[in-house]
SERO-4910 file (N, C-alpha, C, O; in steps of 0.05 Angstrom, whole numbers):
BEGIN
 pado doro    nc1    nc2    nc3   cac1   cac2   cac3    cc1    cc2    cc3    oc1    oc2    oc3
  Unk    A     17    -24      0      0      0      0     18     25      0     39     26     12
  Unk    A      6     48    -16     29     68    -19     31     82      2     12     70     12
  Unk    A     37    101     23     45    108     46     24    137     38     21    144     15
  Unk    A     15    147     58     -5    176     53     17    194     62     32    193     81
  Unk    A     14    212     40     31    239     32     21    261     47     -3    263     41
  Unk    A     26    278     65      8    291     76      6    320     53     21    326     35
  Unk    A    -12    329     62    -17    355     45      4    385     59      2    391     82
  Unk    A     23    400     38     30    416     60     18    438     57      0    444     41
  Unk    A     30    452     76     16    486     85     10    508     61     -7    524     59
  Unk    A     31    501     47     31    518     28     15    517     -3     16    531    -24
  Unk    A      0    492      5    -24    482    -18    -56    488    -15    -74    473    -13
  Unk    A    -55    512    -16    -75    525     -7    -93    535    -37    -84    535    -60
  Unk    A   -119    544    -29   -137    551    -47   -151    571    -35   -157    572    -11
  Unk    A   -156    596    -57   -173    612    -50   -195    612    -46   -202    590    -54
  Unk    A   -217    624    -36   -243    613    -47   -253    644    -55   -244    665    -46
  Unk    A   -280    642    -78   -290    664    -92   -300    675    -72   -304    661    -52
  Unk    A   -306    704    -72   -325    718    -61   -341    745    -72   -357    761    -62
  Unk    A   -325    741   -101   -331    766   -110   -363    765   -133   -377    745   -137
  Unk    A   -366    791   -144   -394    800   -153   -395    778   -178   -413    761   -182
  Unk    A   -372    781   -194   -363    769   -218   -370    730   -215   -385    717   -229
  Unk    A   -355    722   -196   -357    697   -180   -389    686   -189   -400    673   -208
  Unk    A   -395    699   -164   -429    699   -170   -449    703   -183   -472    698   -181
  Unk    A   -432    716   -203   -449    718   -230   -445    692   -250   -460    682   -266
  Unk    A   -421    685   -245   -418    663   -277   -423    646   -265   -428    626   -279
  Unk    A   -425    641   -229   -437    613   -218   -468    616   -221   -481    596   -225
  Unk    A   -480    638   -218   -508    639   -228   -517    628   -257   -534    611   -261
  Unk    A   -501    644   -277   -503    633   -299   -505    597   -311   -516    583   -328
  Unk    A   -489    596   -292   -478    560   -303   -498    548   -288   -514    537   -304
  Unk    A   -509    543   -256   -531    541   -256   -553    534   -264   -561    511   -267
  Unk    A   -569    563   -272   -588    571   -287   -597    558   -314   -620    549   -318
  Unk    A   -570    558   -336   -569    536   -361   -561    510   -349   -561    492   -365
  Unk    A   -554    504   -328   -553    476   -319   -526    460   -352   -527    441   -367
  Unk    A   -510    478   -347   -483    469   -355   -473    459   -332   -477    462   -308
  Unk    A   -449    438   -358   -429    422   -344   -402    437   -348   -397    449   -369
  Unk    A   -386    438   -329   -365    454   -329   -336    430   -311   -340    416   -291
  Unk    A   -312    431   -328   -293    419   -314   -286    428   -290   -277    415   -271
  Unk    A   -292    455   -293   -285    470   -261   -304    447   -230   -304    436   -209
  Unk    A   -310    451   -241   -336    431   -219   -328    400   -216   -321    389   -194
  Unk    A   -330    386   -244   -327    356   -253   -304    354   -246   -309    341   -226
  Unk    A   -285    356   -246   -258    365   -241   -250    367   -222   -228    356   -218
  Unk    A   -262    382   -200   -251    395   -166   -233    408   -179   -210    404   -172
  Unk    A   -237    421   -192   -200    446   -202   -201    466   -181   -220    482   -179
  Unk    A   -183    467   -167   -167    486   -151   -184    508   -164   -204    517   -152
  Unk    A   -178    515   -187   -172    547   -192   -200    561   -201   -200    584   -210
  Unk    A   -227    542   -197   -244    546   -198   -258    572   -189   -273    583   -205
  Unk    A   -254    581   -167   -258    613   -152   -241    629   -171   -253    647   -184
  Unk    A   -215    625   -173   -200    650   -178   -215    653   -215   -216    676   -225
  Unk    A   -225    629   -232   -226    640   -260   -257    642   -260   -268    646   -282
  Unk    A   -270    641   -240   -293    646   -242   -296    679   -235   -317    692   -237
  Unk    A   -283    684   -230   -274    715   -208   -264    724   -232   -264    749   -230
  Unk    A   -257    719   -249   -250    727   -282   -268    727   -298   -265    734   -322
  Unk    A   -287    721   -288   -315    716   -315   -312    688   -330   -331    683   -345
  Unk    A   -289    669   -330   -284    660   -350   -285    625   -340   -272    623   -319
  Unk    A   -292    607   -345   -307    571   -342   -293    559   -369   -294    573   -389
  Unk    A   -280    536   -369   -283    519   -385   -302    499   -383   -303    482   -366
  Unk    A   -328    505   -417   -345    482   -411   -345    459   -417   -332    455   -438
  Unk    A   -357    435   -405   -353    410   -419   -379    400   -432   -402    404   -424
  Unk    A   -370    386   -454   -399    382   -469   -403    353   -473   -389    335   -464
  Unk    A   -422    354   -487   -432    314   -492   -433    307   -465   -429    283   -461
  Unk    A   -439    322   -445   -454    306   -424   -432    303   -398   -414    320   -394
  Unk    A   -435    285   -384   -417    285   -355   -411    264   -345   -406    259   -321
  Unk    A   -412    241   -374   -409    220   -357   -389    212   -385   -397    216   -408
  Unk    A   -362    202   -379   -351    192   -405   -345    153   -401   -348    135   -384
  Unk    A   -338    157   -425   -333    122   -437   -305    111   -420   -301     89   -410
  Unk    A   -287    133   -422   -266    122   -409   -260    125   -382   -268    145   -371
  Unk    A   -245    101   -364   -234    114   -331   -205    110   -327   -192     89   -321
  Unk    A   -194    144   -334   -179    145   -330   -170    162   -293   -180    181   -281
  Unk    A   -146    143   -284   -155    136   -246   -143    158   -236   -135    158   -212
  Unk    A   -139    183   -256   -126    209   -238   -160    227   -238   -165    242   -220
  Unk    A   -177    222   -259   -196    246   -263   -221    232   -254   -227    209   -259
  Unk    A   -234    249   -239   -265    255   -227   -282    252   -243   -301    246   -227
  Unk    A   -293    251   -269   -315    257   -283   -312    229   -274   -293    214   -268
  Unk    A   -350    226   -279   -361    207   -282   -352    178   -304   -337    182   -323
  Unk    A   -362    154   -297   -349    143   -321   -378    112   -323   -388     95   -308
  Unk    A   -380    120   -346   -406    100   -346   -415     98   -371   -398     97   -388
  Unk    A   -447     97   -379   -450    101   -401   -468    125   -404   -487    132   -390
  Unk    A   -458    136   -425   -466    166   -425   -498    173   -436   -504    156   -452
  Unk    A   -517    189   -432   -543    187   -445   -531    198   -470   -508    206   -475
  Unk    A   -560    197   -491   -556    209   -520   -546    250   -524   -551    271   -513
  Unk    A   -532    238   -544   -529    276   -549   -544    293   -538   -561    279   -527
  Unk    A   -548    313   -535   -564    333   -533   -572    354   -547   -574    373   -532
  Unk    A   -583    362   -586   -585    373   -605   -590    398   -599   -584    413   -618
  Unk    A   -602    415   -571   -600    439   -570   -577    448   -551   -579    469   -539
  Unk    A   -550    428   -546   -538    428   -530   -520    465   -539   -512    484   -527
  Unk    A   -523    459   -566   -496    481   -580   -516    514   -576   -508    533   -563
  Unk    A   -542    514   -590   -549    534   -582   -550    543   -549   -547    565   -540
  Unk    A   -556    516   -536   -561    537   -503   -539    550   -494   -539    571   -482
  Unk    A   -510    529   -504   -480    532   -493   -476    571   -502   -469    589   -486
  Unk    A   -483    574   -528   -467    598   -540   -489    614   -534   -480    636   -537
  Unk    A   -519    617   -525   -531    635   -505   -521    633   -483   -513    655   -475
  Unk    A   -517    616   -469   -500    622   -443   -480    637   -445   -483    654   -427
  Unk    A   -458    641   -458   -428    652   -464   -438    684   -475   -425    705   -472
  Unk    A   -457    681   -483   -471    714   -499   -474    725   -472   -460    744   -467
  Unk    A   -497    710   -446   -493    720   -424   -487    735   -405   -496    753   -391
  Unk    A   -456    710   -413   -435    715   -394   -413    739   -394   -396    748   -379
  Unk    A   -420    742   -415   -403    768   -431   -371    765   -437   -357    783   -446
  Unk    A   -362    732   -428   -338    730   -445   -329    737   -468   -345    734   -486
  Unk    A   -297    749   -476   -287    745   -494   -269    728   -503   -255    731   -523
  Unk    A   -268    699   -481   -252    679   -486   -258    656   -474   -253    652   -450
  Unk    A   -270    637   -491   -276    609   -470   -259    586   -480   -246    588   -501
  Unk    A   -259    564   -468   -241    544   -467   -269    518   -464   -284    520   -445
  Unk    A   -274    493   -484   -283    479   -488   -268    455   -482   -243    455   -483
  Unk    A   -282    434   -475   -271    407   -472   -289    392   -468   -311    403   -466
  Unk    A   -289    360   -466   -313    345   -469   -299    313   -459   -277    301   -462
  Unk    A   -321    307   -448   -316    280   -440   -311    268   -465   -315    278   -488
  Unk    A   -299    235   -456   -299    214   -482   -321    199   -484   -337    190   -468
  Unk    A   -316    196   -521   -349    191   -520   -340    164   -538   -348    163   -561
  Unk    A   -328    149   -530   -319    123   -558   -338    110   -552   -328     88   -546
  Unk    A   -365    107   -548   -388    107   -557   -412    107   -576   -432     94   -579
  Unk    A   -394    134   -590   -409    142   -624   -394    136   -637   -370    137   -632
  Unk    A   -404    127   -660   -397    128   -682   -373    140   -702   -360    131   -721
  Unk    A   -373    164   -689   -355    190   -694   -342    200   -676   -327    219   -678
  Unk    A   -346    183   -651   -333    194   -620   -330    218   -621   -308    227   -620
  Unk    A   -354    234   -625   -362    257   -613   -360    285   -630   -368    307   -623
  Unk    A   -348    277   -657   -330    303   -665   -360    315   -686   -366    338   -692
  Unk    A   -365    303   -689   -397    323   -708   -411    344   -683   -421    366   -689
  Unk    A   -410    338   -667   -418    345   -641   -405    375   -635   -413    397   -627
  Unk    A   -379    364   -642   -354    380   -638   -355    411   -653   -354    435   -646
  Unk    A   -357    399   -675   -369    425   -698   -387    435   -696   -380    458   -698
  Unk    A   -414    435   -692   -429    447   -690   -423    466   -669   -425    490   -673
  Unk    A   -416    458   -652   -411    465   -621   -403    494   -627   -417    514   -624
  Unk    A   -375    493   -637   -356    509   -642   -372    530   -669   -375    554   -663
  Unk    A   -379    523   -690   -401    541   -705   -416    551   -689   -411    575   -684
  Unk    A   -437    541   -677   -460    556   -662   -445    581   -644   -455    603   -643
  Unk    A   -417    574   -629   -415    592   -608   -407    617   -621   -409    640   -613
  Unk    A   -397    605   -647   -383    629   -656   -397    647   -673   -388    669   -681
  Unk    A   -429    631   -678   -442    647   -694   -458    669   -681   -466    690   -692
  Unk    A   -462    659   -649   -474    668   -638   -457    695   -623   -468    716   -620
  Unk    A   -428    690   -616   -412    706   -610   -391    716   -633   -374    702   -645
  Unk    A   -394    735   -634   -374    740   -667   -356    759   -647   -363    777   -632
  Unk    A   -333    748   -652   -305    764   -638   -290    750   -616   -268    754   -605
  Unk    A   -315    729   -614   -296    706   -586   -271    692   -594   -266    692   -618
  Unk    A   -260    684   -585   -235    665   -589   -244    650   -569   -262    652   -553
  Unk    A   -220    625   -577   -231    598   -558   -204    591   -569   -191    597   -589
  Unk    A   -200    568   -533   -196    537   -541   -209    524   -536   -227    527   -519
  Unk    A   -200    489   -559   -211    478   -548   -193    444   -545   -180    432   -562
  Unk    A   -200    436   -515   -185    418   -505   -195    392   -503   -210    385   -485
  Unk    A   -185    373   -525   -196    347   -544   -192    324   -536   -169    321   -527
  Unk    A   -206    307   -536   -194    285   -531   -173    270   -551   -159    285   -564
  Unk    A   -169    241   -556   -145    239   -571   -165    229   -604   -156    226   -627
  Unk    A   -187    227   -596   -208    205   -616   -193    189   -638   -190    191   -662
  Unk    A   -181    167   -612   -158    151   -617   -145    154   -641   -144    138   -659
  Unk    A   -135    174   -639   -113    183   -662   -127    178   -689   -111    168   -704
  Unk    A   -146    180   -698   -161    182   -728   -161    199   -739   -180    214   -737
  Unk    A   -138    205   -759   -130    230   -774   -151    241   -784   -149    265   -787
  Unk    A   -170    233   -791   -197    257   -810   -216    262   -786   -232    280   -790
  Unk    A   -216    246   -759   -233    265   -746   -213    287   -730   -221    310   -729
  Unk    A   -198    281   -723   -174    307   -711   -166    327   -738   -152    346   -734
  Unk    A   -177    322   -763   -183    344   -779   -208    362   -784   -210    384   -793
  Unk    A   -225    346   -775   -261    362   -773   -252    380   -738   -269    391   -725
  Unk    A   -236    379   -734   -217    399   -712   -207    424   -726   -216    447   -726
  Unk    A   -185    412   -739   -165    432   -756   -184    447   -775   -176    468   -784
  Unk    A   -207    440   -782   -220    451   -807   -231    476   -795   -235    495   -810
  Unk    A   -238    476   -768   -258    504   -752   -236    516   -745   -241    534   -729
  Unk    A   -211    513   -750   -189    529   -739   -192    550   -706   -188    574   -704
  Unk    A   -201    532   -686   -207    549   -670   -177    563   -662   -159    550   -673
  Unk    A   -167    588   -645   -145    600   -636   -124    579   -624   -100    577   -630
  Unk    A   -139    564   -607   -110    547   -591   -128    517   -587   -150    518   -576
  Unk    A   -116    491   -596   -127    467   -588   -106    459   -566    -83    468   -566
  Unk    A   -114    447   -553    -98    426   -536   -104    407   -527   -127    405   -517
  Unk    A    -87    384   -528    -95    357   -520    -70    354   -497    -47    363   -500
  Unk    A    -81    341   -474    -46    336   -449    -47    307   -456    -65    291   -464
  Unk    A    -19    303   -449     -4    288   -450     -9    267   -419     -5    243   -415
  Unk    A    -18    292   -399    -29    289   -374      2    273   -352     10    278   -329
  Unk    A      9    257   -368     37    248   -349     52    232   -368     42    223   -389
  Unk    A     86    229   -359     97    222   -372    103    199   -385     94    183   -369
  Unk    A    110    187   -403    110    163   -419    101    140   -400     77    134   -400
  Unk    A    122    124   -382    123    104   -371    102    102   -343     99     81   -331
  Unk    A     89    125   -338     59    125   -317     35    124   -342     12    121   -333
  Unk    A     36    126   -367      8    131   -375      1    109   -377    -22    115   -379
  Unk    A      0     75   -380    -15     56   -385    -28     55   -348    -50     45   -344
  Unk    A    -12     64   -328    -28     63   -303    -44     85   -306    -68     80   -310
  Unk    A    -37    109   -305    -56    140   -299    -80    135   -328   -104    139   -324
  Unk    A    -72    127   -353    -95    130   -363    -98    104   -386    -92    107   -410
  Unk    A   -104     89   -378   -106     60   -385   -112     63   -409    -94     57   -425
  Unk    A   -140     74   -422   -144     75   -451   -136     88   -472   -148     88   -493
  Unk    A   -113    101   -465   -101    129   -480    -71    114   -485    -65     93   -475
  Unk    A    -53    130   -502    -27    127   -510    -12    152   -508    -21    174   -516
  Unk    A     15    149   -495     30    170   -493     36    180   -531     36    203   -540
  Unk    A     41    155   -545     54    160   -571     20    177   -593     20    196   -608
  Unk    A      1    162   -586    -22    172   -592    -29    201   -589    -42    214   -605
  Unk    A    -22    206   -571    -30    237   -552    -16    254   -578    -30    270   -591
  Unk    A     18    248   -588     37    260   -595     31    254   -626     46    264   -642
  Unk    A     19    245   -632     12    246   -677     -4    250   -664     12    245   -646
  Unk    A    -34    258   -647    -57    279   -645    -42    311   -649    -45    323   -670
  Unk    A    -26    324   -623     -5    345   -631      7    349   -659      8    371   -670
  Unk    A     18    325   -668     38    336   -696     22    345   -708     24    369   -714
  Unk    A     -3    330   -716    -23    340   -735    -28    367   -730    -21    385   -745
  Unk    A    -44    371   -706    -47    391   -706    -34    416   -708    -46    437   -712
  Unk    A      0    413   -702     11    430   -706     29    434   -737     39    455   -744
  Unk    A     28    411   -750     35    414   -782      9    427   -789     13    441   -809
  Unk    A    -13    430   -784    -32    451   -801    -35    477   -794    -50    493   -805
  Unk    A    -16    481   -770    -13    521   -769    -29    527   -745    -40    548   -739
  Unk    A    -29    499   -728    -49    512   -708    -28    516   -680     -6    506   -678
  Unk    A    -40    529   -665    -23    536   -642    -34    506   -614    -57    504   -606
  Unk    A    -22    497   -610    -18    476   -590     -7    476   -569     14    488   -563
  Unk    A    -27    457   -549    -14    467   -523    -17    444   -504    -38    432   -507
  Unk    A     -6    436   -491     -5    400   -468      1    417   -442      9    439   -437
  Unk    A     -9    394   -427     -7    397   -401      4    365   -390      4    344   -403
  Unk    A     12    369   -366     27    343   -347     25    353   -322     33    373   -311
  Unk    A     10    329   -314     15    327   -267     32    316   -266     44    298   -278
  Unk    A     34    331   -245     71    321   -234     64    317   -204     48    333   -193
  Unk    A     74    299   -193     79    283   -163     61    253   -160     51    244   -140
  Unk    A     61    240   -193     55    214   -192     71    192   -193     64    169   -199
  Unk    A     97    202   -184    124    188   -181    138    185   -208    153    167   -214
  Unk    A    132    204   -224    160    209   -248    184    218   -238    188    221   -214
  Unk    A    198    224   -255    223    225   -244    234    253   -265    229    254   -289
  Unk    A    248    271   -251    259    290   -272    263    294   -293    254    311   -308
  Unk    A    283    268   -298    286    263   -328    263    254   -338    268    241   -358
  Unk    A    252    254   -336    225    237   -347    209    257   -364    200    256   -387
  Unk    A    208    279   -339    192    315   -346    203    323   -367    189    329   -387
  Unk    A    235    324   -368    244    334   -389    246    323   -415    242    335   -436
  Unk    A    252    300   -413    236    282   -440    206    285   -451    199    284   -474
  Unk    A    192    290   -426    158    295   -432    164    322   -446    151    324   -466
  Unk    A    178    342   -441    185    372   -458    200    370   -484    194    384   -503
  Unk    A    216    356   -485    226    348   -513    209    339   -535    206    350   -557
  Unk    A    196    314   -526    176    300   -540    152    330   -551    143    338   -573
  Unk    A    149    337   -532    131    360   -533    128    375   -560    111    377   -577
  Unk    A    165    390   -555    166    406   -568    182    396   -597    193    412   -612
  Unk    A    181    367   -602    196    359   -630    165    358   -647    165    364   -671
  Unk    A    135    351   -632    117    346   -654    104    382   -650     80    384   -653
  Unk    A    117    401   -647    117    425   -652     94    441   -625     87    465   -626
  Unk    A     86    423   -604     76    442   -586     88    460   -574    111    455   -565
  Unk    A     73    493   -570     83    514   -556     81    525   -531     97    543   -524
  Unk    A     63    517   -514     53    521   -491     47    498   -472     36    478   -483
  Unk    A     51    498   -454     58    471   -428     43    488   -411     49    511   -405
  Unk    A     20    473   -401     22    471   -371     31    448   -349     27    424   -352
  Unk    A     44    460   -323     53    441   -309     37    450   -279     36    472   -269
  Unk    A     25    425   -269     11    430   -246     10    403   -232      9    382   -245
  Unk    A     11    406   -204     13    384   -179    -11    362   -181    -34    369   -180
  Unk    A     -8    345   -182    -40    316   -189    -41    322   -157    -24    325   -140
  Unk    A    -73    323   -156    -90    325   -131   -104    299   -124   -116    307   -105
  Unk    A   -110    273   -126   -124    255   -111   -149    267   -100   -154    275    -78
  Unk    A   -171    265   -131   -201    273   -123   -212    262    -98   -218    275    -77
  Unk    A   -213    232   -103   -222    215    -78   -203    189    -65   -185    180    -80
  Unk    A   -205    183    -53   -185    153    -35   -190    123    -62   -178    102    -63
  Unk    A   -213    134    -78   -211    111   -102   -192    117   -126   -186    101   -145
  Unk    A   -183    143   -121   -155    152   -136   -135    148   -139   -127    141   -117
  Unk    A   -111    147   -160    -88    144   -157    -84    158   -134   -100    176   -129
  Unk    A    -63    152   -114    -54    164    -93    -25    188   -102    -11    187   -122
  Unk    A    -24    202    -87    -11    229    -94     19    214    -77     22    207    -53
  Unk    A     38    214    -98     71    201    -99     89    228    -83    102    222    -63
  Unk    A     90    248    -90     96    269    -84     82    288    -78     58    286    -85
  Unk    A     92    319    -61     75    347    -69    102    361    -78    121    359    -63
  Unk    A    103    371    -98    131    392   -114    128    415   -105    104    422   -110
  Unk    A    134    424    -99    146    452    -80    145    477   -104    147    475   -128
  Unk    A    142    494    -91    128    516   -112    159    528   -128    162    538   -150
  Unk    A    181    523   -103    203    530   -125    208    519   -143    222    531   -159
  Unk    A    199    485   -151    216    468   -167    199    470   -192    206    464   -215
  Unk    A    173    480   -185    155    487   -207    164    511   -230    163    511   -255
  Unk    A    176    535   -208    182    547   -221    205    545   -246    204    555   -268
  Unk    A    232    526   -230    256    512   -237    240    507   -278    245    517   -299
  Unk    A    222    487   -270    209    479   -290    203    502   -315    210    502   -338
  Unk    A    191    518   -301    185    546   -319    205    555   -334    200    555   -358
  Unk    A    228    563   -327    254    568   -335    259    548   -349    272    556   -368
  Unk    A    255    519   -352    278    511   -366    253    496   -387    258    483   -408
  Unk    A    227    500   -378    214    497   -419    217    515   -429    222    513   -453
  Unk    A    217    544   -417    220    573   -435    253    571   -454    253    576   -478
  Unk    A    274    563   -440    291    559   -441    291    541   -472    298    552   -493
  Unk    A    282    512   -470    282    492   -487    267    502   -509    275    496   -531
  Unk    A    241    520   -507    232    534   -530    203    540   -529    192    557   -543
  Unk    A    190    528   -512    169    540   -504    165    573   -504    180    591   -497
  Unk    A    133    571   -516    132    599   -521    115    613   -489    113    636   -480
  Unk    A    109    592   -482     87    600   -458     98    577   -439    111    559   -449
  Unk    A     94    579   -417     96    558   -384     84    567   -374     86    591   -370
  Unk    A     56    546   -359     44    556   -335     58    540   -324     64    519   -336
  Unk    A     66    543   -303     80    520   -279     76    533   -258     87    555   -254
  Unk    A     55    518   -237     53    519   -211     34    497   -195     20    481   -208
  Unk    A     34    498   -171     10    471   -156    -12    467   -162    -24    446   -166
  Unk    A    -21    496   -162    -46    490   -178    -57    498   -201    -82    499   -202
  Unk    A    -42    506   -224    -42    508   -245    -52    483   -266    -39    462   -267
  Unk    A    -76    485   -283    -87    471   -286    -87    472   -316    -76    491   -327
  Unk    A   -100    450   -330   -102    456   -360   -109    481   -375    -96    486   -395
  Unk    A   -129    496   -367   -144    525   -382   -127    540   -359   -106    538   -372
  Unk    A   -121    549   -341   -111    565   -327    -90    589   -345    -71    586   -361
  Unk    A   -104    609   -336    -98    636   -353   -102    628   -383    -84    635   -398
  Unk    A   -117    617   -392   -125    617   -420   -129    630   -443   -120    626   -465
  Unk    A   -148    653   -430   -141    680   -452   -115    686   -449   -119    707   -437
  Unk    A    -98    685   -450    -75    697   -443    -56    676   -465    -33    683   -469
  Unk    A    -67    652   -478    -49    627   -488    -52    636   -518    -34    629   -533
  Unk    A    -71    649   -530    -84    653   -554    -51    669   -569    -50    678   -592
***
């Protein structure tokens, strides 16, 4: 049994209190959206809601895959939802964003695992909001070059798919996914001009070298932006938390993807996939 890590002092979370807060938690609410901020337990939930700004999740809240670091639900999912795209991009009209961040459970389920879904999605919001930018954060739809092109074809601002951890933990952390898979999803998308971006938890017992190989790999199939943030252990049915990385070594990190060529580094504890998002475009 793995030994319990205690949590330290310095892993702390804010919580919202502001007008803004309460408005986009009203909002989400009200349209009875699904949001990763929530599905997720993300730390940074207060502080980007205190921004006006949610990444939503679509096709529902329950996905096909269980992968043993993430919280969403895992079962079988109900049917699409056809006015899902109009309610989403009235909500965002709302909310008065000028930048949201999309993502979606797995749906290897359909037919198309999800990506017709995908498009509309991304049309409707944009028809409805003219001037928004987005990302949007994909699953791998097991590496099938023409649906990771009904992607490339809506050219949204920034896609990203994570890598989530490094090579030799992903058949434990996410059983139905591939490290090498994750990386021809990236090339593609970055041989067609699009701007790309991964993320990796760190304190599931990788090892340094490991990180920096996960940054190489990164940056040979042409991704530009990394986030790096601490794996939290949703519940005791979770992978268990191997380490907590110390906010200096995070930074250490920062310095040396900027360094290797990264155009962007979020690196900190609780720095999460969308974290500062408008800001990645």
């Amino acid at each position: 049994m793995t030994p319990h890590v205690p949590k330290p002092d310095w892993l702390k979370v804010r919580l919202g209190n502001s007008d803004q807060f309460a408005s986009t938690r009203r909002v989400i609410g009200h349209h009875n959206l699904h949001t990763i901020c929530t599905s997720g337990r993300c730390p940074n939930q207060s502080e980007c809601w205190g921004r006006g700004t949610a990444t939503f999740m679509i096709m529902g809240e329950v996905c096909t895959r269980s992968c043993r670091f993430c919280n969403t639900k895992t079962g079988h999912p109900l049917p699409l939802d056809a006015d899902e795209p109009e309610q989403l991009a009235l909500s965002i009209r709302e909310m008065g964003v000028k930048h949201i961040v999309l993502t979606s459970v797995d749906r290897d389920d359909l037919p198309d695992l999800g990506v017709g879904h995908w498009v509309k999605i991304i049309q409707t919001v944009r028809r409805i909001n003219p001037g928004l930018t987005m990302e949007v954060l994909i699953p791998d739809f097991q590496g099938k070059v023409a649906l990771v092109q009904q992607i490339v074809n809506e050219r949204p601002e920034v896609v990203s798919h994570n890598l989530e951890t490094v090579r030799s933990l992903t058949p434990a952390v996410r059983p139905a996914a591939s490290y090498d898979c994750s990386l021809r999803v990236l090339a593609q998308l970055s041989r067609e001009g699009i701007r790309t971006k991964s993320g990796l938890m760190l304190g599931l017992g990788e090892t340094n070298e490991e990180i920096l190989q996960a940054m190489d790999d990164l940056l040979r199939v042409g991704c530009k932006v990394l986030t790096l943030g601490q794996y939290l252990q949703p519940t005791r049915h979770h992978l268990p938390v191997s380490a907590y990385i110390h906010p200096d070594v995070f930074a250490l990190y920062k310095v040396i993807g900027l360094e290797k060529g990264f155009s962007v580094v979020e690196s900190g504890p609780l720095v999460r996939s969308s974290y500062r998002a408008e800001q990645h475009v």
